[in-house]
Every structure is written in C-alpha cells, then in structure tokens.
N, C-alpha and C positions, 0 to 999 in steps of 0.2 A: 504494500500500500504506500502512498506518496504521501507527503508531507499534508498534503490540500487536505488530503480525507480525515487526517486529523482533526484538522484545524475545523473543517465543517461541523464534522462533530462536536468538537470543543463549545465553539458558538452556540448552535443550536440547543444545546446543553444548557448553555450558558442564560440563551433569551428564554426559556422554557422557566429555568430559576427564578430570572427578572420578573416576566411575567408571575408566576405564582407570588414571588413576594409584595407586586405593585396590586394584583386585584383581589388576590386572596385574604380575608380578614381572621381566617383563621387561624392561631398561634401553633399549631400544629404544623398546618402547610405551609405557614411563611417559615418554618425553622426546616424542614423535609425541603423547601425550595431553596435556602442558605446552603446544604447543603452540598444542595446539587449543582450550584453556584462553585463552590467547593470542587471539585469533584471533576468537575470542567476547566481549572485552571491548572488540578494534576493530570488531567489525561495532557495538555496542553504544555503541561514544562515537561512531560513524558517523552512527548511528538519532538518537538525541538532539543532535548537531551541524544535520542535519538538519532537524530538529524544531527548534529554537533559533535557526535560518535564522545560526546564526556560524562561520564557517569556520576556527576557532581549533580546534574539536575534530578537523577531519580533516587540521588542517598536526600535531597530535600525534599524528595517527595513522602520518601516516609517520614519526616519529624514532621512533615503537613499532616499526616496522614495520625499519628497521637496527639499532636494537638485538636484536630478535628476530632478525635476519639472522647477526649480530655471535655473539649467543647460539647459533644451533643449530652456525654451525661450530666455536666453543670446546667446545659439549655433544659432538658427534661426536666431536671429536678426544678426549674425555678417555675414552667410552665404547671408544673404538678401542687405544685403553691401557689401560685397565683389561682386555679383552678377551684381549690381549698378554701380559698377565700373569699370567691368572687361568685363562685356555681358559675364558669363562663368560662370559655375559652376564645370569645371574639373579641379582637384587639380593640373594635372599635367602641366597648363597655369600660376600657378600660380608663383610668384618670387618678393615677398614684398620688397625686398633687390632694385630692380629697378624700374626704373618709369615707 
C-alpha cells in the first residue's frame, strides 16, 4: 500500500472523530470520538514512520498508545461521576459553575 492510503484513512478517521465530537452531545460519544481522533494520528505517525524507514515514530506510538490507555480510564471514571450526580450523560445539562 502507498503512503496516500494511509493518509486517506488517517483523515477520514480523523473527520469521523471531529464530526462525533462537534454534533454529538453525548459524553460517551464525544470521549469514543476523542479517541478515535487519537487513533488516527497513530495510524498516521505509523504511515510516515514507515515511509521515513525510522523506527523513532512507532516506539512514540506506543507511549501515545499508554497514555491514551492512562487517559480513557481517568475519562470513564470522571464520566461515571458526573453520571452519579447528575442522572445524565448529555453534555449539554451540564453547568459545573452551578449547583
């Protein structure tokens, strides 16, 4: 496969994410679309690692890849709390600023 197919992918990946975080109001899917967001910048430093024959871009793919690990069970657990509090998981109920 050629560098494009990557990269197509990567994108599409990419606006897939965008899109779910810009119309989706659910905290669930906006954090499932971050990731995927995620996801698509490693396939993408993969493709160009790749391409660039140095193995420098896929040893950061995996510290992306624990920290992304790191990250979704801190995002769960806070979603899982706010949840707890709120009976709601739509961001747009949300308003920390008040009680």
């Amino acid at each position: 496969m050629l560098l494009q197919h990557y990269l197509i992918l990567s994108a599409v990946l990419f606006g897939i994410g965008i899109t779910g975080v810009l119309i989706r109001r659910n905290l669930i899917v906006m954090f499932m679309s971050m990731e995927l967001m995620l996801n698509a910048v490693n396939i993408n430093m993969a493709a160009f690692s790749k391409y660039l024959h140095a193995m420098s871009g896929q040893i950061f793919i995996v510290f992306i890849m624990c920290v992304a690990a790191a990250e979704a069970a801190v995002g769960l657990a806070l979603i899982i709390t706010l949840f707890r509090n709120k009976q709601t998981i739509n961001a747009d109920e949300f308003n920390l600023m008040s009680k």
